[in-house]
KOLTI-805161 format. One record per residue (C-alpha): x, y, z. Coordinates in steps of 0.02 Angstrom, whole numbers, padded with zeros to 5 digits, always signed. Example, Ala and Ser with C-alpha at 12.3 -4.5 7.8 and 13.67 -1.06 7.14 Angstrom:
2
+00615-00225+00390/+00684-00053+00357/
//
This chain:
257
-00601+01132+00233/-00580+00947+00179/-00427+00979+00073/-00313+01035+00219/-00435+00896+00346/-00390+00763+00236/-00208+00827+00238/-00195+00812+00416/-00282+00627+00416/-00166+00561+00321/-00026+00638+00399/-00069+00551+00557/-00130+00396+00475/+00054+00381+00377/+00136+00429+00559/+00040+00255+00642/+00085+00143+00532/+00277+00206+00518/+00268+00183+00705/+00194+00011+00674/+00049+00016+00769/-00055-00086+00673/+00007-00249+00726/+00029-00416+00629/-00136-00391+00552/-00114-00233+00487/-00294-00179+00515/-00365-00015+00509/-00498+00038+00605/-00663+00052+00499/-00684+00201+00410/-00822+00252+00532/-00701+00236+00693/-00585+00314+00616/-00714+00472+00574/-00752+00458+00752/-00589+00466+00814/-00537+00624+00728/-00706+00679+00720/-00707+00701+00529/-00827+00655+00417/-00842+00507+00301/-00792+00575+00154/-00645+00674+00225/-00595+00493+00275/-00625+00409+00132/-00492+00553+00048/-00340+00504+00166/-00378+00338+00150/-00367+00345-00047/-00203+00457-00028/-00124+00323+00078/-00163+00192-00052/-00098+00307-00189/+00059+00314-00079/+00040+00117-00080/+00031+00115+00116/-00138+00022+00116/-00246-00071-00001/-00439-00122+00025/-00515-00289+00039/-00691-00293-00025/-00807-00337+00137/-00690-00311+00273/-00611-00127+00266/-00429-00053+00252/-00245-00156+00271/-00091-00083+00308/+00011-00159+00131/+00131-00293+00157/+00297-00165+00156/+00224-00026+00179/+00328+00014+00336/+00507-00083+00411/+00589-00080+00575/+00751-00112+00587/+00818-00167+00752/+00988-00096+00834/+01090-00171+00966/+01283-00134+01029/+01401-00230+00944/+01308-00282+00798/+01269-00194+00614/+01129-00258+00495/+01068-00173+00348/+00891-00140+00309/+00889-00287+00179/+00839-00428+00328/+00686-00309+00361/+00625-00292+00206/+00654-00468+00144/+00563-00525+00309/+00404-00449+00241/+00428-00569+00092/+00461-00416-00031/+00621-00399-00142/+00751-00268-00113/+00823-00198-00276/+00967-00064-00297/+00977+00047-00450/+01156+00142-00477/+01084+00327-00528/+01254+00408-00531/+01426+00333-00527/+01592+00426-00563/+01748+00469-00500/+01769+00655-00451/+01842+00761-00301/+01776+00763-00140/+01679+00880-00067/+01779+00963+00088/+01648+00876+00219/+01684+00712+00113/+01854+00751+00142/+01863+00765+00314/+01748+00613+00357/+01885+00488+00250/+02017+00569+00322/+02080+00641+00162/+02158+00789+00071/+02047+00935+00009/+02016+00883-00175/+02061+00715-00154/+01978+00613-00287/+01847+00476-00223/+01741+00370-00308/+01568+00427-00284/+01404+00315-00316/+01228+00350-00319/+01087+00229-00302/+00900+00191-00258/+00814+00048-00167/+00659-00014-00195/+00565-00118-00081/+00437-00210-00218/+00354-00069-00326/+00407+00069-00204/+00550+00172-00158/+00623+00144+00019/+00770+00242+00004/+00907+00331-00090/+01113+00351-00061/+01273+00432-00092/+01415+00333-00038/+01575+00386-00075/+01749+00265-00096/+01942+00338-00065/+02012+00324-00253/+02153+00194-00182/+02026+00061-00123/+01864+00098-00254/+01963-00014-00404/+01875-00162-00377/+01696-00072-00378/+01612-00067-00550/+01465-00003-00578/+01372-00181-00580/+01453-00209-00418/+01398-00033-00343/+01230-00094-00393/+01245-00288-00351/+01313-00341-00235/+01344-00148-00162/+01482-00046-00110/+01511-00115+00025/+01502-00291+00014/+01634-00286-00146/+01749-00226-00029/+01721-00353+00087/+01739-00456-00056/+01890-00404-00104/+02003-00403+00054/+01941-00262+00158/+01852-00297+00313/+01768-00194+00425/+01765-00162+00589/+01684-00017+00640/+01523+00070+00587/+01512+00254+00655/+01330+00297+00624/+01241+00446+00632/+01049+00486+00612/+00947+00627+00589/+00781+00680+00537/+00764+00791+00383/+00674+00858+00256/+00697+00791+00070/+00763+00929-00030/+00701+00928-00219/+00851+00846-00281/+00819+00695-00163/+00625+00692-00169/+00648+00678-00368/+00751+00523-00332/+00617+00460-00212/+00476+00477-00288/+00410+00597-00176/+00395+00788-00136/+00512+00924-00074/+00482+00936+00113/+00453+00753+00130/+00512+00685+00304/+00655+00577+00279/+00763+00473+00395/+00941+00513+00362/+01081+00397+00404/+01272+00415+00394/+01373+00284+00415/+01550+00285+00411/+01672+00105+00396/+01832+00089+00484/+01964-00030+00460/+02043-00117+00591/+02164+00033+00615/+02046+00145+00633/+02057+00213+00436/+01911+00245+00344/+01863+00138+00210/+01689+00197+00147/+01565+00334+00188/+01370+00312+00158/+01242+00423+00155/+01070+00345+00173/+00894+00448+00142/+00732+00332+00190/+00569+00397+00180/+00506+00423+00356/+00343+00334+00345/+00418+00192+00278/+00575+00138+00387/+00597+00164+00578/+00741+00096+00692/+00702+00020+00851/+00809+00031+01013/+00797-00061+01175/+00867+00024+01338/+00895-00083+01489/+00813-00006+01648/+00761+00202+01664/+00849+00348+01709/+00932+00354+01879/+00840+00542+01920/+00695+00595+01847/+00710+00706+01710/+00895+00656+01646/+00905+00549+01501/+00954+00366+01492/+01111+00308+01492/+01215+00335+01298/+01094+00469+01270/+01119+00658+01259/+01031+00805+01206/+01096+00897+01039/+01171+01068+01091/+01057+01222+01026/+01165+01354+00931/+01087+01516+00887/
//
């Protein structure tokens, strides 16, 4: 019983302070309270609470109880018209963002690759592969993916520091639109090896694709983050006109059988 108990606990535990709901403080409630709460015992808590630290999500201080850790969890805020990557977040919390290039090559691109840079099946891109960590832990991994006629100023050094994207910028080629797309998934094994983590992990997956001025593609990103660590934060002006509809720029994902 306390195996798949403690399971749960830290499952909702790791949900809370994703959601940021410990505050500036980052206190937990007292082991007790939280036993309470969920009406578990002490040592079931005392389990969840260890996971969690093993996770690095929280750390103890002798005499007064559990912390969320400094980084354990970012928001990122979004607003119309502007694009900022997760780096501000995480540097906010005082903690260094690092990028390691895992994979870099040129090779042909994969038919949804394709499509997204506007290209010829087979067309060869320039494909990169890298992993961010926010201090000692993983935040998240990505596959980004450069049209073969604008990737020659991206070495491998580059890919990794400054980044894809801002060599290009770098070098001439501005953008000025980010189409972005996100999703919630499940890591597969080849992504939860890069992470850190396990298969089935929760991850946050964004796409984001760059567009030149005439509407050309210039870059395509792929972005895994590990769910209870990163969370992007939206502000809606006013509610929904009726009851029951959604708010305005919002719309429900068509089911297909």
């Amino acid at each position: 019983m306390t195996g798949p108990r403690f399971a749960s606990l830290a499952a909702e535990l790791r949900e809370r302070i994703a959601l940021g709901d410990y505050g500036r403080s980052g206190a937990l409630e007292s082991e007790a309270e939280i036993g309470r709460r969920y009406q578990l015992s002490r040592v079931t808590v005392r389990r969840a609470l260890e996971q969690l630290h093993t996770e690095g999500l929280v750390t103890a201080r002798r005499g007064s109880g559990w912390y969320v850790t400094t980084g354990a969890s970012f928001g990122q805020a979004l607003a119309l018209g502007t694009f900022q990557h997760a780096r501000s977040a995480v540097t906010e919390a005082g903690l260094p963002l690092t990028r390691s290039v895992t994979s870099y090559e040129y090779r042909p691109a994969p038919r949804d690759v394709a499509h997204l840079l506007q290209l010829a099946d087979g067309s060869e891109v320039l494909k990169v592969q890298s992993v961010r960590h926010a201090g000692d832990h993983p935040l998240d991994t990505a596959d980004e993916w450069v049209p073969l006629g604008l990737a020659a100023p991206i070495s491998r050094a580059e890919a990794e520091k400054p980044g894809v994207w801002e060599t290009l910028r770098r070098h001439g080629q501005d953008i000025d639109l980010v189409r972005q797309t996100i999703t919630a998934t499940a890591a597969t094994a080849r992504i939860a090896a890069r992470l850190g983590t396990t298969a089935g992990t929760p991850v946050l997956l964004v796409r984001r694709v760059a567009l030149q001025a005439d509407r050309r593609p210039l870059a395509l990103s792929e972005h895994r983050y590990l769910g209870h660590r990163f969370r992007l934060e939206v502000e809606f002006r006013g509610g929904p006109a009726t009851a029951g509809t959604e708010p305005a720029g919002v719309s429900a994902a068509p089911l297909t059988g």
